[in-house]
N, C-alpha and C positions, 0 to 999 in steps of 0.2 A: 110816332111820338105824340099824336093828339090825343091817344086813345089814354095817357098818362097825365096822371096830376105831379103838382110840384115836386112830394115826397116820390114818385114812383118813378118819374125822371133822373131825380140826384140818391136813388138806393143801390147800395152792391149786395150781390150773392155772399161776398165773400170779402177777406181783408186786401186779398190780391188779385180781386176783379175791379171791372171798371164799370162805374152808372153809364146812364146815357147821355149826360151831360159830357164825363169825362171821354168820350168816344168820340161826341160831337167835336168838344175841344181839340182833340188830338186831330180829327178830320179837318178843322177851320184850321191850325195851326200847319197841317202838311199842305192845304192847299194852298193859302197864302205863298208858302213857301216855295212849293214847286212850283206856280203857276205864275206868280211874277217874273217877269223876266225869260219867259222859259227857253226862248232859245240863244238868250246870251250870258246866261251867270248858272252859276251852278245849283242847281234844286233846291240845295241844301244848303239856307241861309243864313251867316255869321249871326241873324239878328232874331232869328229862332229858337223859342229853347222846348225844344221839344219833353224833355221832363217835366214841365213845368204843367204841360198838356194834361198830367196826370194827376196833377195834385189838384185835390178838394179845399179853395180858401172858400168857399160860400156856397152856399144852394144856390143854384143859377135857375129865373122864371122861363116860364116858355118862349114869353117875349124874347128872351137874350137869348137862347137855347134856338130859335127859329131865326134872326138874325143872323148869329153867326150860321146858320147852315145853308141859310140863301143868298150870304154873299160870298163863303168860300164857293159854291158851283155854279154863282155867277160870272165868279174870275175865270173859272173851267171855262165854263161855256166860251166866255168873252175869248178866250188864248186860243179855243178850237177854233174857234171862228173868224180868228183872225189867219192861223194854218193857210198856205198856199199848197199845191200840187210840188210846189220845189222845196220848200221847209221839210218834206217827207224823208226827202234825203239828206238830209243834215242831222248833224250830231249834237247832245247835250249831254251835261255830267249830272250825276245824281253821286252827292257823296265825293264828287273827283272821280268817279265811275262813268269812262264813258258810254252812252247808249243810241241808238238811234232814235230820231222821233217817234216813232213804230213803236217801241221797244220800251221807251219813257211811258207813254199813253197806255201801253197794254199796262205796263208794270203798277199804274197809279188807279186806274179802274178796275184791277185786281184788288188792288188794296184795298177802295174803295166801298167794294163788293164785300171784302174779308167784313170791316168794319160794322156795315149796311144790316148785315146779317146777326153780329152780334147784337147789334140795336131791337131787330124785330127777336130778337129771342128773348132779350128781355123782357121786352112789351109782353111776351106773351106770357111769360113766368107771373110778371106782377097782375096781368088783368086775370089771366085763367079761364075760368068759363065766359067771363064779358071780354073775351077778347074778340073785334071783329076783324077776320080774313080779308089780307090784302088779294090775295088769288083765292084758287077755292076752295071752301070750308072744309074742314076734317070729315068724312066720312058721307061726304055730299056730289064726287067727283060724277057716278053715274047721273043725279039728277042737273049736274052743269053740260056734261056730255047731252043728255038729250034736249036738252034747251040749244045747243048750241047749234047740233045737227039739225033738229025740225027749225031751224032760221033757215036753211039754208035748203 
């Protein structure tokens, strides 16, 4: 997302795609959601409105766009870290769906992951050739391979 200006953050492909604002949104607004409370109310919060995730009332700056995305996987972090060895065995609902904690976690880092990915693919549409590689470059794999092996 740094690699993106204003306009390149808040653009869609399409009429029924989502920018990367609106992904971020949808992300901050699932994890508030899931993550408060998580082992005693249900994921999926009355006070949520996940449609809303979706709609464009403004171009959102980076500023706000990085905000929300470092304090939804703060609360993450914060609920992991709170997890005992006995919370593993305990149940939550997602939806009135019940899950195991196991079960919730893999299901939201899925997501997560789903989401993460749309994000870098946009980056990479909108920058194109000035796009730089989070892992390794398009068609550079042999000279990361021998860099990695003569370390070692």
């Amino acid at each position: 997302m740094e690699q993106l200006d204003n306009d390149q953050l808040n653009w869609t492909p399409s009429s029924e795609s989502n920018s990367v604002v609106l992904i971020v949104k949808h992300l901050y607004g699932n994890m508030l959601s899931r993550w408060t409370d998580f082992l005693t109310t249900d994921g999926e919060k009355e006070w949520r409105n996940r449609d809303n995730e979706f709609v464009t009332e403004r171009k959102l700056s980076h500023e706000e766009i990085n905000w929300m995305w470092e304090d939804g996987w703060a609360l993450l972090f914060k609920t992991l870290y709170a997890l005992t060895d006995a919370d593993l065995d305990k149940k939550v609902k997602i939806r009135g769906e019940e899950h195991s904690v196991i079960e919730a976690l893999e299901r939201q880092i899925a997501h997560y992951s789903y989401h993460i990915g749309q994000i870098v693919y946009l980056a990479k549409i909108c920058k194109d050739k000035d796009w730089k590689s989070l892992s390794i470059p398009k068609n550079k794999s042999k000279e990361f391979n021998d860099l990695m092996f003569d370390k070692k």
